[in-house]
Backbone bond lengths (Angstrom), bond angles and torsions (degrees), N, CA, C in turn:
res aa  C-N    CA-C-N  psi(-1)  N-CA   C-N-CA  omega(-1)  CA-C   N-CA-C  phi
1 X - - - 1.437 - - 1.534 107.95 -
2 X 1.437 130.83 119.60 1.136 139.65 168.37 1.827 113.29 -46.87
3 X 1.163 101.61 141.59 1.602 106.64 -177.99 1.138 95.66 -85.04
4 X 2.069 119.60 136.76 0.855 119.30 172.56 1.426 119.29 -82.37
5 X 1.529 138.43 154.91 1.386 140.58 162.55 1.736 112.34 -65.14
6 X 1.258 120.17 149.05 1.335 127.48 175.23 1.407 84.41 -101.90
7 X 1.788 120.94 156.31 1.325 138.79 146.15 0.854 126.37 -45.17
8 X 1.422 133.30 99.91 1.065 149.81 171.21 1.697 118.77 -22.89
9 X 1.666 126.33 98.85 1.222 118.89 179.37 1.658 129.26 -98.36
10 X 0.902 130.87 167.62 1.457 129.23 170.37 1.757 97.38 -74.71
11 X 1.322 98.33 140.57 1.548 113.28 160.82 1.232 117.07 -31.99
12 X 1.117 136.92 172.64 1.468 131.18 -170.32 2.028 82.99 -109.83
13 X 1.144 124.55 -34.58 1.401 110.06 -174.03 1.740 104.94 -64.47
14 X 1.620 112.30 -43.14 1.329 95.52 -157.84 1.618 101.82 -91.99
15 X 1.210 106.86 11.53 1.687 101.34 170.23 2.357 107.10 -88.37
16 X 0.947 88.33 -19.09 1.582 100.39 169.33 1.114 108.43 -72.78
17 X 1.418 123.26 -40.71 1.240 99.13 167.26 1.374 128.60 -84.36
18 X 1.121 110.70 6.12 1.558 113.34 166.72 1.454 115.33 -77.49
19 X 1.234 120.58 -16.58 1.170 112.93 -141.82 1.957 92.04 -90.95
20 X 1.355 99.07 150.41 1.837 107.08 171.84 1.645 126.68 -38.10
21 X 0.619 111.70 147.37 1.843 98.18 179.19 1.607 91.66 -126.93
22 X 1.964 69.09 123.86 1.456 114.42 -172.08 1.912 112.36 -60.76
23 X 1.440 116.00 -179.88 1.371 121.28 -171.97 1.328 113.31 -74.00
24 X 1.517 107.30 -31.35 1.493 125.49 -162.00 1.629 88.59 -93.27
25 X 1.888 149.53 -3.55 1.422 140.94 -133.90 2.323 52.25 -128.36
26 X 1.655 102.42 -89.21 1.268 95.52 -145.37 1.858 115.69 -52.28
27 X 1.347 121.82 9.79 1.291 109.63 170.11 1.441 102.49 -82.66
28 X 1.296 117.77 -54.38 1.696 128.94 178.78 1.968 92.99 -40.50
29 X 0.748 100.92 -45.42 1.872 83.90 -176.83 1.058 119.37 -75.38
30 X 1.267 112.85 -23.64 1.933 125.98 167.64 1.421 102.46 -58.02
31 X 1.385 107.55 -78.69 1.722 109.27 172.27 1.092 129.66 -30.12
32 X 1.311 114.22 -58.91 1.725 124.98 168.18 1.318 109.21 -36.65
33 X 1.333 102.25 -59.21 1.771 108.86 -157.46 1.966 96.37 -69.89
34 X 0.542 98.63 -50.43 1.632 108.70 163.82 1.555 115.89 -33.00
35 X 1.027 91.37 -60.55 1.740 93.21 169.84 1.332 135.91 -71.12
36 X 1.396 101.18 -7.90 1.507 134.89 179.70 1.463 127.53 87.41
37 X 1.619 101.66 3.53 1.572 104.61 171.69 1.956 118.47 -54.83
38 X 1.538 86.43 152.03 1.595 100.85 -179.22 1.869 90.43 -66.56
39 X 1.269 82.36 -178.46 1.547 125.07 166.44 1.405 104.01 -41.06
40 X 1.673 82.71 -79.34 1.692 108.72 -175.48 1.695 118.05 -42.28
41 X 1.247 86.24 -65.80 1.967 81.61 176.88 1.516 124.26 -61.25
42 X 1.328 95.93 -10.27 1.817 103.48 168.11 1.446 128.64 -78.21
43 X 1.679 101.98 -34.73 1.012 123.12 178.06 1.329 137.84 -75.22
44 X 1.780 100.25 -24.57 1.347 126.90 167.58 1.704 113.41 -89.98
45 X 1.736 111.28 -19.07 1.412 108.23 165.79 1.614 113.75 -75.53
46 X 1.008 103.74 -24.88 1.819 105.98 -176.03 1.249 109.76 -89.58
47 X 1.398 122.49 -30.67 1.820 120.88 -168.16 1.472 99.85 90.30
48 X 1.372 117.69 26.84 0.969 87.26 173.43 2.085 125.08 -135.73
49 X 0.693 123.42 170.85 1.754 116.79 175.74 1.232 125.99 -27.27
50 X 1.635 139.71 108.28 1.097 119.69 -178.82 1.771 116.37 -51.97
51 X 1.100 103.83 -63.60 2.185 110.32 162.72 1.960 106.97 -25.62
52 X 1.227 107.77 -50.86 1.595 95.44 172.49 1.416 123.82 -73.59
53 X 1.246 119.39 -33.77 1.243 119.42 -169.47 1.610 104.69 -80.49
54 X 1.486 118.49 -38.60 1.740 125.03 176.20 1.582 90.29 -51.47
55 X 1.351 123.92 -87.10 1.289 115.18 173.79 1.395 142.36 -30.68
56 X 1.084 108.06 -12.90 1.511 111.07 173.34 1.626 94.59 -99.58
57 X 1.316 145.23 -68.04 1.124 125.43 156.36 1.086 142.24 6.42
58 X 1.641 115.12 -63.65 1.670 128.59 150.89 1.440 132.11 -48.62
59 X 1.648 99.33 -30.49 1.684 100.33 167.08 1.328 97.87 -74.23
60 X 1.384 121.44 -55.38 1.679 127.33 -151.59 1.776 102.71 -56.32
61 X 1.344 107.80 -36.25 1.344 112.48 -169.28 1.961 115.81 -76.65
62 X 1.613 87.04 -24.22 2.082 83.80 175.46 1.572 100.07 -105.08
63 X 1.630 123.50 26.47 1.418 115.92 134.51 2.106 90.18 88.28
64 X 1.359 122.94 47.42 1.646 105.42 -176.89 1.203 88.50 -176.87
65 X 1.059 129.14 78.12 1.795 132.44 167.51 1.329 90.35 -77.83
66 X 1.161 102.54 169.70 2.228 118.96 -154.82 1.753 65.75 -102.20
C-alpha cells in the first residue's frame, strides 16, 4: 500500500506571522513606541516582522485599526 501524503502546511513560525495582532500586541506597540523604541526592537519583542509591525504602527497612528 502506497504511503499516503499529508497536506502540505505552513511552518508553525510563518503561520504566526500571519496571524492578526491581537489588543494586548497593538497596546505593547503603543507603549513601546512611547518609550521611543524602534520598529526593530518591537518587532523582535513581539516575534514579529519588522514590515508588519511598521505597518501596524501606521494604522495605530491614524487612530482606526480594522
Amino acid at each position: 500500500m502506497p504511503k499516503t501524503k499529508n497536506p502540505a502546511k505552513a511552518p508553525a513560525k510563518a503561520r504566526a506571522f500571519r496571524a492578526p495582532f491581537t489588543p494586548a500586541e497593538d497596546a505593547a506597540i503603543l507603549a513601546a513606541a512611547a518609550e521611543g523604541k524602534t520598529n526593530e526592537e518591537i518587532a523582535d519583542m513581539l516575534g514579529r516582522k519588522l514590515a508588519s509591525v511598521w505597518k501596524r504602527r501606521k494604522i495605530l497612528a491614524r487612530g482606526n485599526p480594522p
